[in-house]
C-alpha positions as CSV (number, residue, x, y, z in Angstrom):
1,X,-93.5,161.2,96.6
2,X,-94.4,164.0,99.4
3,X,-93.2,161.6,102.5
4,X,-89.4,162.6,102.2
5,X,-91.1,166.7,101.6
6,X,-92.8,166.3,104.6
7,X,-90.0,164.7,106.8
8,X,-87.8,167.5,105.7
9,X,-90.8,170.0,107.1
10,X,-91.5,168.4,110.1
11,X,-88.1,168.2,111.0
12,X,-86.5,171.2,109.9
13,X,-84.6,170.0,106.6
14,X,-81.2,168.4,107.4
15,X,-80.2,170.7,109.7
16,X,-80.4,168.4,113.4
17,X,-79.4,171.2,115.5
18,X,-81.3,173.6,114.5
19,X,-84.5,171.3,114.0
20,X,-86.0,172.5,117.8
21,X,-86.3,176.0,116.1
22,X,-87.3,175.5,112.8
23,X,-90.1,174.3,114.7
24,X,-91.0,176.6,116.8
25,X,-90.4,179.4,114.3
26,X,-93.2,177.3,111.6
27,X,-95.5,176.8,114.5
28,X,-94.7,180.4,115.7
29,X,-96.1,181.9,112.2
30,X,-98.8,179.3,111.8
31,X,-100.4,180.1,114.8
32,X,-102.5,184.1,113.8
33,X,-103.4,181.8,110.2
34,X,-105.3,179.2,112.9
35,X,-106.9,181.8,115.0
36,X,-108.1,183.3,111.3
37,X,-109.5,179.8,110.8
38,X,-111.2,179.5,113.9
39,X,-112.8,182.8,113.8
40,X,-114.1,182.2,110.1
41,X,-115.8,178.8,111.2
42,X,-117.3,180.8,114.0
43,X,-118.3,183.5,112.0
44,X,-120.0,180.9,109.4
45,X,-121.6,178.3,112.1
46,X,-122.6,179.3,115.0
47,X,-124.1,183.2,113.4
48,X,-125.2,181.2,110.3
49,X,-127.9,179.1,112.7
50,X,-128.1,182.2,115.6
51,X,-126.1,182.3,118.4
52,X,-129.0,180.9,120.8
53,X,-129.1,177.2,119.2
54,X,-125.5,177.0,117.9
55,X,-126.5,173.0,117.1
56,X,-129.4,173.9,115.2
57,X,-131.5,171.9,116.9
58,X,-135.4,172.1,116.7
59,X,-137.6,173.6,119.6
60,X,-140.1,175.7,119.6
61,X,-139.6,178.9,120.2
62,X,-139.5,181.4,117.0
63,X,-136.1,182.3,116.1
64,X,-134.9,185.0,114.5
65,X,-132.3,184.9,112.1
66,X,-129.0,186.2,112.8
67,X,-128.9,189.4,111.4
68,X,-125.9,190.7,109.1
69,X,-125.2,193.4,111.2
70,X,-123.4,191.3,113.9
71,X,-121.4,189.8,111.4
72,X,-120.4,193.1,110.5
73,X,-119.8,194.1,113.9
74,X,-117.3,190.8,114.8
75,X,-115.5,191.7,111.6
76,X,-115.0,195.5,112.6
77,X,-114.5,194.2,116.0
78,X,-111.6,191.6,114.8
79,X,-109.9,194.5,112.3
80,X,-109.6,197.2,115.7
81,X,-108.7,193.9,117.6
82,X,-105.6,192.8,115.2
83,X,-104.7,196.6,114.7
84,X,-103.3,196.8,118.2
């Protein structure tokens, strides 16, 4: 049964005064993991359909395809980003 796991989770085990900051302290280390996530849908979304019809909706104009190269540069550009 995982409701009594995630209780103790959500409220920081069965410690009541300390609850407020086991908390803060989960959401506080969750928070660069969710970034990560958000960046990785980005990357796989909006660059898989081009970055001038993020919907993928028809029109017509020719696109191009997004070229590996900016994928390459968001990634080097995220590494020199997270290294400071």
């Amino acid at each position: 049964y995982l409701g009594n796991t995630m209780v103790q989770w959500l409220w920081g085990g069965f410690a009541v005064d300390n609850a407020t900051l086991t908390r803060f302290f989960i959401i506080h280390f969750m928070f660069p993991f969710m970034i990560i996530a958000l960046v990785m849908i980005h990357l796989l979304f909006l660059h898989q359909t081009g970055s001038m019809n993020p919907l993928g909706i028809n029109s017509n104009h020719d696109k191009i395809p997004f070229h590996p190269y900016y994928s390459l540069k968001d990634t080097m550009g995220f590494v020199l980003l997270s290294s400071l």
